[in-house]
PDB file with SEQRES, HELIX, SHEET and CRYST1 records, atoms N, CA, C and O in Angstrom:
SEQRES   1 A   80  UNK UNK UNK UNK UNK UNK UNK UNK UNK UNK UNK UNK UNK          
SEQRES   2 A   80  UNK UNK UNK UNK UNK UNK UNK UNK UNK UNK UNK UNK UNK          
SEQRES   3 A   80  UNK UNK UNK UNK UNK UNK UNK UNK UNK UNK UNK UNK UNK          
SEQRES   4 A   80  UNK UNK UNK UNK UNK UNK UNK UNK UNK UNK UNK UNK UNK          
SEQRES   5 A   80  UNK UNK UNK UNK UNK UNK UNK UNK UNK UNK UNK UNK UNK          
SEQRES   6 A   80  UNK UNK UNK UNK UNK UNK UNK UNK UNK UNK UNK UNK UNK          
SEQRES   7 A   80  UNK UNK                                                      
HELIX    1 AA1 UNK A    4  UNK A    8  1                                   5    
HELIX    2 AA2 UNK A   14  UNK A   24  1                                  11    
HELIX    3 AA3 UNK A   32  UNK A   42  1                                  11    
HELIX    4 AA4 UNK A   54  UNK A   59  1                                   6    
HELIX    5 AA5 UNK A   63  UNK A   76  1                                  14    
CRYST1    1.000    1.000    1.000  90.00  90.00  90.00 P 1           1          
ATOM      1  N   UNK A   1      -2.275  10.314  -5.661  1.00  0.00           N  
ATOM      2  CA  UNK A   1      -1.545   9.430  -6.523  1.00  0.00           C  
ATOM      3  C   UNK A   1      -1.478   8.030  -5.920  1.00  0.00           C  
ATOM      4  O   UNK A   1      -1.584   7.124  -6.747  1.00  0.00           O  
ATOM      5  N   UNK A   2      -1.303   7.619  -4.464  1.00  0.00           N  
ATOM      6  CA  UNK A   2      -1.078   6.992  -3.974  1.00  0.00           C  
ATOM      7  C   UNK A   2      -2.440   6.033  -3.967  1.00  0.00           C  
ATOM      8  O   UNK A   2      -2.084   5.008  -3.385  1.00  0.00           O  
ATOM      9  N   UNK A   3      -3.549   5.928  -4.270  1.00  0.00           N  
ATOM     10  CA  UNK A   3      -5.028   5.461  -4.572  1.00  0.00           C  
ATOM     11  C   UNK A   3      -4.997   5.180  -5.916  1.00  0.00           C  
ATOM     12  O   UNK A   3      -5.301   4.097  -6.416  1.00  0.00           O  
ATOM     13  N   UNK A   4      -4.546   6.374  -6.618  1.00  0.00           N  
ATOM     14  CA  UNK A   4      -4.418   5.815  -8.145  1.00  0.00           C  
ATOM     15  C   UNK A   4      -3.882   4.765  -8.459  1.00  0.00           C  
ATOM     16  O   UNK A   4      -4.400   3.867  -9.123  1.00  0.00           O  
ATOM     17  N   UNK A   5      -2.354   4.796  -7.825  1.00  0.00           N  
ATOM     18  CA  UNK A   5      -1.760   3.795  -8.231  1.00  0.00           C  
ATOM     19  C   UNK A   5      -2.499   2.113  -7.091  1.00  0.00           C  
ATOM     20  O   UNK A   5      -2.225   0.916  -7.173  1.00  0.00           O  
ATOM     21  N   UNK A   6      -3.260   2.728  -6.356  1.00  0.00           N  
ATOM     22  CA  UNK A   6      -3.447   1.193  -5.408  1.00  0.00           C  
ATOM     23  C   UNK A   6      -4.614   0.491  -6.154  1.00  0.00           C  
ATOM     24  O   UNK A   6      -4.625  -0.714  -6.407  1.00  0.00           O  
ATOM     25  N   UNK A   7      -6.093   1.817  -6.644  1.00  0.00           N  
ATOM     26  CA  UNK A   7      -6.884   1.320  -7.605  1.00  0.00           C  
ATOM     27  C   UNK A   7      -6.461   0.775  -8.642  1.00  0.00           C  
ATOM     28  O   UNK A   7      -7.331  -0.069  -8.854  1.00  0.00           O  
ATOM     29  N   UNK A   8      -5.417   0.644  -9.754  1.00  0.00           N  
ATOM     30  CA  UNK A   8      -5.218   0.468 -10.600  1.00  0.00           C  
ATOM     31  C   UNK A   8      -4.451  -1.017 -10.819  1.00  0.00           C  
ATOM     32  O   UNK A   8      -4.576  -1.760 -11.793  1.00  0.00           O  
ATOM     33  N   UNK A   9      -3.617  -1.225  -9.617  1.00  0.00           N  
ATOM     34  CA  UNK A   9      -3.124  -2.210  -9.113  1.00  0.00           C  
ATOM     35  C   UNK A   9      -4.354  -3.622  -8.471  1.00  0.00           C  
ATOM     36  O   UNK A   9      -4.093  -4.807  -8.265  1.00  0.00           O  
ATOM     37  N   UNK A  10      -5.298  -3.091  -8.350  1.00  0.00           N  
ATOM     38  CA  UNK A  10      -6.733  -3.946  -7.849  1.00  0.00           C  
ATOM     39  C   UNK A  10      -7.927  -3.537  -8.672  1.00  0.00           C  
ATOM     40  O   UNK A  10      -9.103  -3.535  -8.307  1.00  0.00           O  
ATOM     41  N   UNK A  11      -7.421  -3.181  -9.874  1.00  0.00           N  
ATOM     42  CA  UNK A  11      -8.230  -3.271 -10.941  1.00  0.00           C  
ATOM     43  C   UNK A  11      -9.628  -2.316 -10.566  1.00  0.00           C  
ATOM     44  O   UNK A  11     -10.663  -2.899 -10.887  1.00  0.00           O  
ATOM     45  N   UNK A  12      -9.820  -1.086 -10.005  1.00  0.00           N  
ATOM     46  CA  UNK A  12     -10.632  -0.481  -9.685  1.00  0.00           C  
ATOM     47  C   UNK A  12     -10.916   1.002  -9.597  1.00  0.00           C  
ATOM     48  O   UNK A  12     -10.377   1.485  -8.601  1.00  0.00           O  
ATOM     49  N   UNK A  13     -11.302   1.503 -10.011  1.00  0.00           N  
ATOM     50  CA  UNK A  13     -12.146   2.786 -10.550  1.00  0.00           C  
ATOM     51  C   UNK A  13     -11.221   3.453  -9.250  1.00  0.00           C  
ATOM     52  O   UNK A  13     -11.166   2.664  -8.307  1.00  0.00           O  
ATOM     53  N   UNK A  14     -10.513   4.699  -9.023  1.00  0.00           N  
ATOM     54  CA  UNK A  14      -9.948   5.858  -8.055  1.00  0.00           C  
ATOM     55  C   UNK A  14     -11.320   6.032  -7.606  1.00  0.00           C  
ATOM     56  O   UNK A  14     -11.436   6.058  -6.381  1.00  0.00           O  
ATOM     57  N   UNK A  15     -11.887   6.099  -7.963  1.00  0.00           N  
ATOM     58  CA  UNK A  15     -13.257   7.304  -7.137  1.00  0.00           C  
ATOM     59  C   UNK A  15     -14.079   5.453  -6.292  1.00  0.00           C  
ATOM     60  O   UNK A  15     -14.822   5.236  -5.335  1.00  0.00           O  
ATOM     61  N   UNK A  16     -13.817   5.113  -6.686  1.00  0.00           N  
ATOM     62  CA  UNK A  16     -14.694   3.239  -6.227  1.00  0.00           C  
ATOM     63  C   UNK A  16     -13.856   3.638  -5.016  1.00  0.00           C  
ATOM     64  O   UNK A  16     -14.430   4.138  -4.048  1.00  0.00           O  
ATOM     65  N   UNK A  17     -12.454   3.440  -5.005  1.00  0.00           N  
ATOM     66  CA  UNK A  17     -11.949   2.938  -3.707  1.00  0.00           C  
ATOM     67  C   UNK A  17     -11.846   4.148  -2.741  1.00  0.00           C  
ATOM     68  O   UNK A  17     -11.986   3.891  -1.546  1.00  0.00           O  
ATOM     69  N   UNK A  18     -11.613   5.475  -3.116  1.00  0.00           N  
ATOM     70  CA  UNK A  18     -11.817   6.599  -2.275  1.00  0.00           C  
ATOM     71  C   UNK A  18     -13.604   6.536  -1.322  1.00  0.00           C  
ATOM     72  O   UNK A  18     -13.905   6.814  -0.161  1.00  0.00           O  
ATOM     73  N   UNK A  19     -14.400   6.054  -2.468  1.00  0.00           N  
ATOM     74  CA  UNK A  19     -15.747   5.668  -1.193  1.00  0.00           C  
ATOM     75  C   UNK A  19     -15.467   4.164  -0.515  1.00  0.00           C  
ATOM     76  O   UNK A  19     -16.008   3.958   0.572  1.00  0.00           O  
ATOM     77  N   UNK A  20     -14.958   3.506  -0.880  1.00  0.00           N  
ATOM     78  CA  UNK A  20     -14.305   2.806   0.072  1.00  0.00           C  
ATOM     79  C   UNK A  20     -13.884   2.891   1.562  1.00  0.00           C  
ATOM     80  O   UNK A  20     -14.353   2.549   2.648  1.00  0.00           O  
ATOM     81  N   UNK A  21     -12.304   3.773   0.891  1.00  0.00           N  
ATOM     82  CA  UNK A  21     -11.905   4.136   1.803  1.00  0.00           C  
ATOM     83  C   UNK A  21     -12.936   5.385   3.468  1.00  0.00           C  
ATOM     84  O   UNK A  21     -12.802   5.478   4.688  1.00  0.00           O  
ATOM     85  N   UNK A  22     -13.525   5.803   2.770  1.00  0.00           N  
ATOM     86  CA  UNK A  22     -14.321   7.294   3.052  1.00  0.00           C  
ATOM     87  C   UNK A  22     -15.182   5.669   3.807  1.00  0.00           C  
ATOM     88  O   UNK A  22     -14.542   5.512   4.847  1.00  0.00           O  
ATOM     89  N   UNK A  23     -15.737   5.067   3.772  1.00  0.00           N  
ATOM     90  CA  UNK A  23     -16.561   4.092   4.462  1.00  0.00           C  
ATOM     91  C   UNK A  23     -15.938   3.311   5.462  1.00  0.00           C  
ATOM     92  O   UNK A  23     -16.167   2.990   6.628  1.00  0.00           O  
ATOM     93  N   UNK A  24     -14.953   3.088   4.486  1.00  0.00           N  
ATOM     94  CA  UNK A  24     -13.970   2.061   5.709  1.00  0.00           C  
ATOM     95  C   UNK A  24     -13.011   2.431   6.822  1.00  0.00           C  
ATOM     96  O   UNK A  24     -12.369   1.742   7.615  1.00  0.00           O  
ATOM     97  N   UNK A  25     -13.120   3.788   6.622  1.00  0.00           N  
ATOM     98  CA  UNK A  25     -11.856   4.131   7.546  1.00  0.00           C  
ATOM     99  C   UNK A  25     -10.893   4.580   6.733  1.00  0.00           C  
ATOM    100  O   UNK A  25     -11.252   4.698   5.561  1.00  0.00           O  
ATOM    101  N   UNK A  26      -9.148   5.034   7.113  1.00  0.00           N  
ATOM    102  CA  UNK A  26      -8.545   5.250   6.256  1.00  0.00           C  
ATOM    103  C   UNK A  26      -7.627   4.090   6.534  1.00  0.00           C  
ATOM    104  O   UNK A  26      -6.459   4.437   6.358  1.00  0.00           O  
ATOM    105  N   UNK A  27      -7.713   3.168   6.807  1.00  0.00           N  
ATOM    106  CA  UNK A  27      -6.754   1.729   6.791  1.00  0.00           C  
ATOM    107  C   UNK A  27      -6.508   1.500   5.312  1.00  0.00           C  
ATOM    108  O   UNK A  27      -7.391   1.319   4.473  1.00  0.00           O  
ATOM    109  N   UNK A  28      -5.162   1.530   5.089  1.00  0.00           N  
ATOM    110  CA  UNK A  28      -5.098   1.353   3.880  1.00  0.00           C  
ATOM    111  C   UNK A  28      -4.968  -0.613   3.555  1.00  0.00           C  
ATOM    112  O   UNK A  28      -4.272  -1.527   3.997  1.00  0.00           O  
ATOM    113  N   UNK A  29      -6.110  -0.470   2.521  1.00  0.00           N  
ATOM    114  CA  UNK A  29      -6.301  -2.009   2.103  1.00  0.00           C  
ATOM    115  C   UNK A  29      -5.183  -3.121   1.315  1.00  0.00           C  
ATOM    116  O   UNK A  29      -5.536  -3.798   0.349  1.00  0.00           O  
ATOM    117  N   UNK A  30      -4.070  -3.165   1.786  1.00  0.00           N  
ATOM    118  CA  UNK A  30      -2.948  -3.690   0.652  1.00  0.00           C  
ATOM    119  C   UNK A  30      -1.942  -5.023   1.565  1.00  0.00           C  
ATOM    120  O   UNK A  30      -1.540  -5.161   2.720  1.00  0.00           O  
ATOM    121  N   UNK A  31      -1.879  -5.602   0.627  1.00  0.00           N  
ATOM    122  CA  UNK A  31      -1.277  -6.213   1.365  1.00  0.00           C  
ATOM    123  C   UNK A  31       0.330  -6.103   1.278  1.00  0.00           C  
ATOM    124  O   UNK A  31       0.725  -5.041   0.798  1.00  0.00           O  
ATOM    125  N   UNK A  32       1.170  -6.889   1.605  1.00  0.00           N  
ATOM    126  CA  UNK A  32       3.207  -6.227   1.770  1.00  0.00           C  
ATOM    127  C   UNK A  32       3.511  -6.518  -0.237  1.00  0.00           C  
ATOM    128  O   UNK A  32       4.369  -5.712  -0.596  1.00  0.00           O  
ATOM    129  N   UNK A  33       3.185  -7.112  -1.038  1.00  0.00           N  
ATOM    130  CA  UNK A  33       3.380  -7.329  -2.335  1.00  0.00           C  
ATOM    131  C   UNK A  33       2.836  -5.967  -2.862  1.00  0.00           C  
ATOM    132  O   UNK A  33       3.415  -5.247  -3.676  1.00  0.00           O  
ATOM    133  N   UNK A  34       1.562  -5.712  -2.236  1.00  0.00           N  
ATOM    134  CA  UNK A  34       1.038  -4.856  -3.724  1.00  0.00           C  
ATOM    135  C   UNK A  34       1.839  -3.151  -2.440  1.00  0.00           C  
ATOM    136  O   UNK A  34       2.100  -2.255  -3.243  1.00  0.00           O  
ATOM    137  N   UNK A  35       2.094  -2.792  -1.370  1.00  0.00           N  
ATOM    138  CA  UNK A  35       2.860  -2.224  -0.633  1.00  0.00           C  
ATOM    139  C   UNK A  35       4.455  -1.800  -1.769  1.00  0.00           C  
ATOM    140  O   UNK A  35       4.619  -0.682  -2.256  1.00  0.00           O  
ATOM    141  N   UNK A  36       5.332  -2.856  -1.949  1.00  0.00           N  
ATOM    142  CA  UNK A  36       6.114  -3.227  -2.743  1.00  0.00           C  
ATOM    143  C   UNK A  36       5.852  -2.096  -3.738  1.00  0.00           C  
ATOM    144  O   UNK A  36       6.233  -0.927  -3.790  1.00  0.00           O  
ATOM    145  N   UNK A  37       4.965  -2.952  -4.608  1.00  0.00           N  
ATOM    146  CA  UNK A  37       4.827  -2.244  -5.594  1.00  0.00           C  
ATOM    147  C   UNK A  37       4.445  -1.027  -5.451  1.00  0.00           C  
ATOM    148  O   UNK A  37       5.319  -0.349  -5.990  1.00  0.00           O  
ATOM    149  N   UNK A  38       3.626  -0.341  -5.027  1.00  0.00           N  
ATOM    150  CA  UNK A  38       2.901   1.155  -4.744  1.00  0.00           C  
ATOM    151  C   UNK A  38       4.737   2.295  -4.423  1.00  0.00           C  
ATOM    152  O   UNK A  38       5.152   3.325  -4.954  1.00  0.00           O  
ATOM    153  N   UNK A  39       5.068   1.770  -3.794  1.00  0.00           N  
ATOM    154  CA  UNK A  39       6.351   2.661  -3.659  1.00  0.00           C  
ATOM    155  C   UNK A  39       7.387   2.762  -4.662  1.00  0.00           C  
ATOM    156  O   UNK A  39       8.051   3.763  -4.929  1.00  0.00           O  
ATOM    157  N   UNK A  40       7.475   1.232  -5.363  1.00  0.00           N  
ATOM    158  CA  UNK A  40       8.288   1.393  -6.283  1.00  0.00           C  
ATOM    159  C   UNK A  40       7.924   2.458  -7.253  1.00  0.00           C  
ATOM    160  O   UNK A  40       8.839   3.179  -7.650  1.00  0.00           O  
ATOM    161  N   UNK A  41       6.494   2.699  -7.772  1.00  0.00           N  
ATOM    162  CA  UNK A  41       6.054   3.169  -8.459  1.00  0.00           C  
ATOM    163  C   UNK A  41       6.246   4.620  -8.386  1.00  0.00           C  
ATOM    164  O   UNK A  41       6.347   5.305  -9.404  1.00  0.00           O  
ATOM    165  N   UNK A  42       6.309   5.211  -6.927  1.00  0.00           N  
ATOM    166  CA  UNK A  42       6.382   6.597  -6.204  1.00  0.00           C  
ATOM    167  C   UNK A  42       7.900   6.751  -6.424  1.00  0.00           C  
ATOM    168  O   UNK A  42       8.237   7.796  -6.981  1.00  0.00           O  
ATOM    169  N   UNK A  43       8.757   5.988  -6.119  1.00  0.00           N  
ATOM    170  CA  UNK A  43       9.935   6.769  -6.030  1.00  0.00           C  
ATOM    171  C   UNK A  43      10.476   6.230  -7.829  1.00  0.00           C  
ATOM    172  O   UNK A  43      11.698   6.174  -7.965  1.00  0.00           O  
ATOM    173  N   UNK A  44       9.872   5.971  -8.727  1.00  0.00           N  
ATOM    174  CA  UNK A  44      10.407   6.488  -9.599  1.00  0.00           C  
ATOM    175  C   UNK A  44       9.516   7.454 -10.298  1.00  0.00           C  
ATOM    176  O   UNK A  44       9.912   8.117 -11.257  1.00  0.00           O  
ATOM    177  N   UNK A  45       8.308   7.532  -9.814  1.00  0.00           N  
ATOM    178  CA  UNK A  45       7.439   8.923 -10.516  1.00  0.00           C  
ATOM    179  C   UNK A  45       8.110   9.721  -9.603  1.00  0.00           C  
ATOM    180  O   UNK A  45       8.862  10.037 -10.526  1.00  0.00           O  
ATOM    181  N   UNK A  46       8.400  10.132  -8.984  1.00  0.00           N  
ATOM    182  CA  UNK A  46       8.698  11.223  -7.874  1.00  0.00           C  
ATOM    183  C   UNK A  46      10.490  11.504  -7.678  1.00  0.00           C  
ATOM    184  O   UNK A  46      10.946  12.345  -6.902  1.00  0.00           O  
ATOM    185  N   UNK A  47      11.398  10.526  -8.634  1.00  0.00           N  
ATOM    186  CA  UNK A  47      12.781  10.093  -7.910  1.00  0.00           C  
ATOM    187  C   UNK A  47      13.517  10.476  -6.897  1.00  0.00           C  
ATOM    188  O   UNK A  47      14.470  11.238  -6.731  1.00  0.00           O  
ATOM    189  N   UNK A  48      12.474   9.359  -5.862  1.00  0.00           N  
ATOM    190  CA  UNK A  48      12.494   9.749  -4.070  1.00  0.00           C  
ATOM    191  C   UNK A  48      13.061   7.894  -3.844  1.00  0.00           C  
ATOM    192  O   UNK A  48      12.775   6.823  -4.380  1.00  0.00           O  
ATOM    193  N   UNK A  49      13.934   8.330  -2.805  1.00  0.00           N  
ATOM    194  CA  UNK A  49      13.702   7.004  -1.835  1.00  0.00           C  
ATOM    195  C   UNK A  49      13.261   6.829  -0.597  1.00  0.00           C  
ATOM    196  O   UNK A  49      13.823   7.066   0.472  1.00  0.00           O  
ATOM    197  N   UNK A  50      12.088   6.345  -0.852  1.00  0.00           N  
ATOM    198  CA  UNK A  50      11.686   6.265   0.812  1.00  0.00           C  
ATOM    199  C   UNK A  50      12.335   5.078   1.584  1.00  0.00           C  
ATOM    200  O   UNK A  50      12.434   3.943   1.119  1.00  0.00           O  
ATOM    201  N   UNK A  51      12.764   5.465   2.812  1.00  0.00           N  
ATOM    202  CA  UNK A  51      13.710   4.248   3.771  1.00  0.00           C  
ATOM    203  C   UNK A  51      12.935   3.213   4.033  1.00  0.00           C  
ATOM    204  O   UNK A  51      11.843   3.387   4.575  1.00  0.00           O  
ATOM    205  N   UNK A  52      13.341   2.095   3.718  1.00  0.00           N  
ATOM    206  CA  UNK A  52      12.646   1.135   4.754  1.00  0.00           C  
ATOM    207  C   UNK A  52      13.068   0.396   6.108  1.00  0.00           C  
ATOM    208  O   UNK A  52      13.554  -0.678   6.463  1.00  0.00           O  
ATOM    209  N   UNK A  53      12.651   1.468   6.598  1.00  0.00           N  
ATOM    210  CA  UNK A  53      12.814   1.466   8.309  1.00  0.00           C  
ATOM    211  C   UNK A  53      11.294   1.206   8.833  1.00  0.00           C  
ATOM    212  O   UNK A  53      10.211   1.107   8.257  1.00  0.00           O  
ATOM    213  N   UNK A  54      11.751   1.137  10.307  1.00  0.00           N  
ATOM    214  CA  UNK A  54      10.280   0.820  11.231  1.00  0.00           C  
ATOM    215  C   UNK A  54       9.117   1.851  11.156  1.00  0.00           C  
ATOM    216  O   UNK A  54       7.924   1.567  11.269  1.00  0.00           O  
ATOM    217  N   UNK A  55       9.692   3.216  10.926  1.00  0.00           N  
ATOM    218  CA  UNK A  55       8.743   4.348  10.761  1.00  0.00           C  
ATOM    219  C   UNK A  55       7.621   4.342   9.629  1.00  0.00           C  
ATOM    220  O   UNK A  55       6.436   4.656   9.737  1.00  0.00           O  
ATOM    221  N   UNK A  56       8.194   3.982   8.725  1.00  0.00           N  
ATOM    222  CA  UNK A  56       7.826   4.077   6.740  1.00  0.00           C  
ATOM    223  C   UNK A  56       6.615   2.431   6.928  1.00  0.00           C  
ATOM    224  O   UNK A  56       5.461   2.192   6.572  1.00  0.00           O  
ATOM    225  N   UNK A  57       7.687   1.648   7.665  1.00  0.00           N  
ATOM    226  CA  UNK A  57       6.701   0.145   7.790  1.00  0.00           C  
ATOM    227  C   UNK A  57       5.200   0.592   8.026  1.00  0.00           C  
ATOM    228  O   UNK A  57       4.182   0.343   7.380  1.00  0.00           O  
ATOM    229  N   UNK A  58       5.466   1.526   9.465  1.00  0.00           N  
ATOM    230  CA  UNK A  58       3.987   1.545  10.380  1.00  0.00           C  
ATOM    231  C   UNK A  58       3.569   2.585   9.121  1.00  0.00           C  
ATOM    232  O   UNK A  58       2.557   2.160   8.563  1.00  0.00           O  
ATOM    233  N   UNK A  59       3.941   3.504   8.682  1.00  0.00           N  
ATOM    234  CA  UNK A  59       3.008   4.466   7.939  1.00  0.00           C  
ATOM    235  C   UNK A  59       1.985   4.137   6.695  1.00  0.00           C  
ATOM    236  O   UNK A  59       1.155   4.843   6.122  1.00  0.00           O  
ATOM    237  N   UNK A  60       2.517   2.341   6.458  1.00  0.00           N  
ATOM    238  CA  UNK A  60       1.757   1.852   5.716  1.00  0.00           C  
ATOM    239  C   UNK A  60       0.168   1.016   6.002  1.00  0.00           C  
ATOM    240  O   UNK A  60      -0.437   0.146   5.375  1.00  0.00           O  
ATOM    241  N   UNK A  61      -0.063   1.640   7.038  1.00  0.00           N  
ATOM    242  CA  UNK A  61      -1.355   1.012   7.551  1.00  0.00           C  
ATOM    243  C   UNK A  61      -2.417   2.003   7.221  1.00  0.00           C  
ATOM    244  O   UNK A  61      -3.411   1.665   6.579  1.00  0.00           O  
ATOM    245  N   UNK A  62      -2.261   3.008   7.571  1.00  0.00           N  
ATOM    246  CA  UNK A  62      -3.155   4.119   6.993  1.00  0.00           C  
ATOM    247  C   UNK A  62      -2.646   4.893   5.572  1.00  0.00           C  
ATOM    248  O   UNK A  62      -1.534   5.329   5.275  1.00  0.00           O  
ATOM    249  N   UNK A  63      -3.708   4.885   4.947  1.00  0.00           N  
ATOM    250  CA  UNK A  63      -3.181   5.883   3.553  1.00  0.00           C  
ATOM    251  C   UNK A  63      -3.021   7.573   3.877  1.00  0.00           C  
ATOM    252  O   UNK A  63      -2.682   8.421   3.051  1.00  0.00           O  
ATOM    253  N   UNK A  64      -3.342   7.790   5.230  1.00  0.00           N  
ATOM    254  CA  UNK A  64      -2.886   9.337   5.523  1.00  0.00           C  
ATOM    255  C   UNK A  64      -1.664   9.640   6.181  1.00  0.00           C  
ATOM    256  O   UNK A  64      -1.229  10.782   6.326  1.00  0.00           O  
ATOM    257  N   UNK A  65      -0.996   8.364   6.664  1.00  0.00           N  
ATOM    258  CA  UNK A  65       0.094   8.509   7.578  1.00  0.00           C  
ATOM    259  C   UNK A  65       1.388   7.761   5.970  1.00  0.00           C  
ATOM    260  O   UNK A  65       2.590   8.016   5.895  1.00  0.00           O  
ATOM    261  N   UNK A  66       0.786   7.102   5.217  1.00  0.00           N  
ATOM    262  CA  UNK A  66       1.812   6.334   3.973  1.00  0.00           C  
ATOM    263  C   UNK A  66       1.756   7.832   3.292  1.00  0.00           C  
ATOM    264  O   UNK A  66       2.884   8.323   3.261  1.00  0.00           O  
ATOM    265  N   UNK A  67       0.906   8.545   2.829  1.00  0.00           N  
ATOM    266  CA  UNK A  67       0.978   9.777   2.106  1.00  0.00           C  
ATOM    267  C   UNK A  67       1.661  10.576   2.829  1.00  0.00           C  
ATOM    268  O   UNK A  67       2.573  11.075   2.169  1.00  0.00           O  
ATOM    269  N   UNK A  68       1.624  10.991   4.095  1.00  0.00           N  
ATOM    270  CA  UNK A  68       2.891  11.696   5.196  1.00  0.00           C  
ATOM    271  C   UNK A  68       4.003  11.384   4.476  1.00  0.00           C  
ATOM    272  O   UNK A  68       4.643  12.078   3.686  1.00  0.00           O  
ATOM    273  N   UNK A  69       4.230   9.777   4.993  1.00  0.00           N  
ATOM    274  CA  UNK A  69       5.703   9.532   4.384  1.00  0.00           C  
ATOM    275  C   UNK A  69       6.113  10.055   2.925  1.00  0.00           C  
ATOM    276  O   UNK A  69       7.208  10.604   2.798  1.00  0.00           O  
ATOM    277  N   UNK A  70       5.393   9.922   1.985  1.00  0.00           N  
ATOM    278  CA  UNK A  70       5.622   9.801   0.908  1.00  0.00           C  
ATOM    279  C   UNK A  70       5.924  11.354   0.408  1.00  0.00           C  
ATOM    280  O   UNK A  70       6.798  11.662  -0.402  1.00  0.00           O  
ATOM    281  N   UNK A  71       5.161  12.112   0.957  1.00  0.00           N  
ATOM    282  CA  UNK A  71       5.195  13.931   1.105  1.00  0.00           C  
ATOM    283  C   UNK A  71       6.193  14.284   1.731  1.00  0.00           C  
ATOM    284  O   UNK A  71       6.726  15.295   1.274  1.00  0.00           O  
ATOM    285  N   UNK A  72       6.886  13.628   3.029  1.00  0.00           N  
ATOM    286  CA  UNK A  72       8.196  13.779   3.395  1.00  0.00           C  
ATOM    287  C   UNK A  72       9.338  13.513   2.790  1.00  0.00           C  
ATOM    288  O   UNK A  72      10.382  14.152   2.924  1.00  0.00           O  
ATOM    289  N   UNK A  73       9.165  12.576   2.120  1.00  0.00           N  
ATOM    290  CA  UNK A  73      10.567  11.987   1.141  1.00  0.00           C  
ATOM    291  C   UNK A  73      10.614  12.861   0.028  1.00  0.00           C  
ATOM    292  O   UNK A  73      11.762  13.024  -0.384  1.00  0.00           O  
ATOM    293  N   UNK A  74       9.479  13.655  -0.771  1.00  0.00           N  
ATOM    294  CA  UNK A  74       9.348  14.314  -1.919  1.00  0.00           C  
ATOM    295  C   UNK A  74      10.251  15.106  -1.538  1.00  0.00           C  
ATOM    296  O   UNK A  74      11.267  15.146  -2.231  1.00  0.00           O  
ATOM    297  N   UNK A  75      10.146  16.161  -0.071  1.00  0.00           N  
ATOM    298  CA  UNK A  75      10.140  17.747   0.340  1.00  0.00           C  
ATOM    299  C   UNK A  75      11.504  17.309   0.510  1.00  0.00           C  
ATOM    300  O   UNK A  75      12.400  18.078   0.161  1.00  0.00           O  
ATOM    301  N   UNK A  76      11.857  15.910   1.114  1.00  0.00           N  
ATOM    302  CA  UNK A  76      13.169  15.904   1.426  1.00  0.00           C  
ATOM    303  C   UNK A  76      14.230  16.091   0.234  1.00  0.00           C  
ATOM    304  O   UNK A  76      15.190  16.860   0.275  1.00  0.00           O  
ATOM    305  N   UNK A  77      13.848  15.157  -0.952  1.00  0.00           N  
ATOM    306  CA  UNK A  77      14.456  14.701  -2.103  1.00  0.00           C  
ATOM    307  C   UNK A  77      14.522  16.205  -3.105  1.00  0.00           C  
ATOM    308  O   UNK A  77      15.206  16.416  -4.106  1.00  0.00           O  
ATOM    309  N   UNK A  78      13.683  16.976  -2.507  1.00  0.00           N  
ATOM    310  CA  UNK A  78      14.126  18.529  -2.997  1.00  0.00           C  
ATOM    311  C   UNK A  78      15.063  19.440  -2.460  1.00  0.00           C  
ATOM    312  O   UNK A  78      15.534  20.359  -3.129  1.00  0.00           O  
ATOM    313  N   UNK A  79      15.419  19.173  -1.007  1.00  0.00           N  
ATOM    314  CA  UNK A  79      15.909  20.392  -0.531  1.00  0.00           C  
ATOM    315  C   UNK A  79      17.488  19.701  -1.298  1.00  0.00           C  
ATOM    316  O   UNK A  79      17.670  18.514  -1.568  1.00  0.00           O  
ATOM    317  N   UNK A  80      18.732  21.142  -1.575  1.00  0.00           N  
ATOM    318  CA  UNK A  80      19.842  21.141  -1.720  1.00  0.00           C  
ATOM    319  C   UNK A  80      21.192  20.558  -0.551  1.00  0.00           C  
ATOM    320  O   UNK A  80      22.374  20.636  -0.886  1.00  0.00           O  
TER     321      UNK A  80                                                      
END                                                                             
């Protein structure tokens, strides 16, 4: 989801930027605006809040460590 919403936001095909990514490394390509936006988007598809603390900051450099976060806040935003 987290590609969907970053392709779509940079005007580009999911499967374009996954070979991208798959070429480039998994550094995720965004800058702190379109960042912004990508989460806003998650915690109201998902109604999660992810913290913005120092942890959540760094997890936004890679799209496997931002998807961590984002999989943590889900599991969290479920338990009772």
């Amino acid at each position: 989801m987290i590609i969907d919403f970053l392709a779509e936001l940079q005007d580009k095909d999911p499967s374009e930027l996954r070979a991208e990514l798959s070429v480039g490394g998994s550094e995720l390509p965004v800058d702190s605006l379109l960042i912004v936006e990508i989460l806003t988007r998650l915690e109201e598809h998902f109604g999660i809040s992810i913290p913005a603390d120092a942890e959540a900051a760094r997890s936004t450099r890679s799209v496997r460590a931002f998807s961590r976060t984002v999989l943590d806040s889900i599991i969290e935003g479920q338990q009772p």
